[in-house]
C-alpha positions in Angstrom: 6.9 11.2 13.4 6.9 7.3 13.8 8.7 5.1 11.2 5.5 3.6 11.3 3.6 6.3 9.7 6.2 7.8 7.8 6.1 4.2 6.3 2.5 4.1 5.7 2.5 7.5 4.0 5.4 6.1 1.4 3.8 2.8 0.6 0.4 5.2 -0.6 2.3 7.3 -2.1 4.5 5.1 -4.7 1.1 2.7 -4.7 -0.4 6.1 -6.2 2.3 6.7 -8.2 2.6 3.4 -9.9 -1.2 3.3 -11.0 -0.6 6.7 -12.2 2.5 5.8 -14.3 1.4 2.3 -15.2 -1.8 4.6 -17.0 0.7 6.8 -18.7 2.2 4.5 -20.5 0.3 1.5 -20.9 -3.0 2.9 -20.8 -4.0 0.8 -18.0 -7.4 2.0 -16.4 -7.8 -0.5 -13.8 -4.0 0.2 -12.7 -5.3 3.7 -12.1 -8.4 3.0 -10.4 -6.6 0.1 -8.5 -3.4 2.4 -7.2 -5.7 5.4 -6.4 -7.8 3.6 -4.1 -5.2 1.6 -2.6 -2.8 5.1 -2.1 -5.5 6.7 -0.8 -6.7 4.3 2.1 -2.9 4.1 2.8 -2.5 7.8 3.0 -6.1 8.2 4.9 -4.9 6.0 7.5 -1.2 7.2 7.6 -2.7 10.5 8.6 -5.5 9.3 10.8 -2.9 7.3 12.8 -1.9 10.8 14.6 -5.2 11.1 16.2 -7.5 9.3 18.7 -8.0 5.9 17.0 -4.6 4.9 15.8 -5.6 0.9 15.5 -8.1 1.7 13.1 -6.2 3.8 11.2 -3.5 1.3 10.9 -5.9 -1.3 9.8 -6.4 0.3 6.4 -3.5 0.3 6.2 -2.7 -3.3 6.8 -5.9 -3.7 4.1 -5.0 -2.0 1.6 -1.5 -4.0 1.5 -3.7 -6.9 2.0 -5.6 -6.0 -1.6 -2.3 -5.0 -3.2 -0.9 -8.7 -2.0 -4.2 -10.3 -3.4 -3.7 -9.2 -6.6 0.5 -9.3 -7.2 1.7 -12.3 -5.2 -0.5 -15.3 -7.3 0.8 -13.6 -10.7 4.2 -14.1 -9.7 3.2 -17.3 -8.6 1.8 -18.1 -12.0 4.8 -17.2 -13.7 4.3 -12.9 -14.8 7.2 -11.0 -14.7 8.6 -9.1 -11.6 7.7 -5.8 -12.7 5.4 -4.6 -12.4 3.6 -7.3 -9.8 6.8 -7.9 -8.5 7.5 -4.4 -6.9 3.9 -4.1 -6.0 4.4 -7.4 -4.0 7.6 -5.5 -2.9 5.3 -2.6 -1.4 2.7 -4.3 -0.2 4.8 -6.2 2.0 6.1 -2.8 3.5 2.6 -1.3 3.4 1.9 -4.7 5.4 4.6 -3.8 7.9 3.9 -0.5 8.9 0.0 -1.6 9.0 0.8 -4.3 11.6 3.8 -2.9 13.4 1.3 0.3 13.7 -1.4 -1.5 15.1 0.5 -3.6 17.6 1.7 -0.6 18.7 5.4 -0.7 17.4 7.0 3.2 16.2 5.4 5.2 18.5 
């Protein structure tokens, strides 16, 4: 399997997994909501990238780390703490990777 899926399929995954947890114990709907989609398009497009339109699949992907980014880099940039936008700045920028890298192309 590519690096570049592989990489995808992580960065949904942990996205998922940090809206869940950030629920659990802060009680933080929009976190929820926020990671599910996110993980989800990453996930959907990690898997679609096997078949006939890998650009496309790549490209949410790449959006999804786009929305992440939105969201985690001006809050550091305005002074919040690293965690948690930190370390969602952290995987969007891997989720950003694999999106472009995968749609160039790269990791096949």
């Amino acid at each position: 399997m590519p690096w570049t899926i592989l990489l995808a399929y992580a960065y949904g995954i942990l996205t998922m997994g940090l809206g869940i947890f950030a629920f659990l114990h802060k009680g933080s709907v929009p976190s929820l909501i926020a990671g599910g989609i996110l993980g989800i398009l990453a996930i959907a497009g990690a898997y679609l990238a096997k078949g006939a339109h890998p650009r496309i699949a790549f490209g949410l992907v790449a959006l999804s780390a786009i929305a992440s980014l939105g969201k985690s880099v001006p809050a550091l940039v305005n002074g919040k703490p690293f965690y948690p936008d930190g370390v969602i700045a952290v995987l969007g920028v891997l989720g950003l990777v694999a999106g472009v890298a995968g749609f160039l192309g790269a990791g096949k």
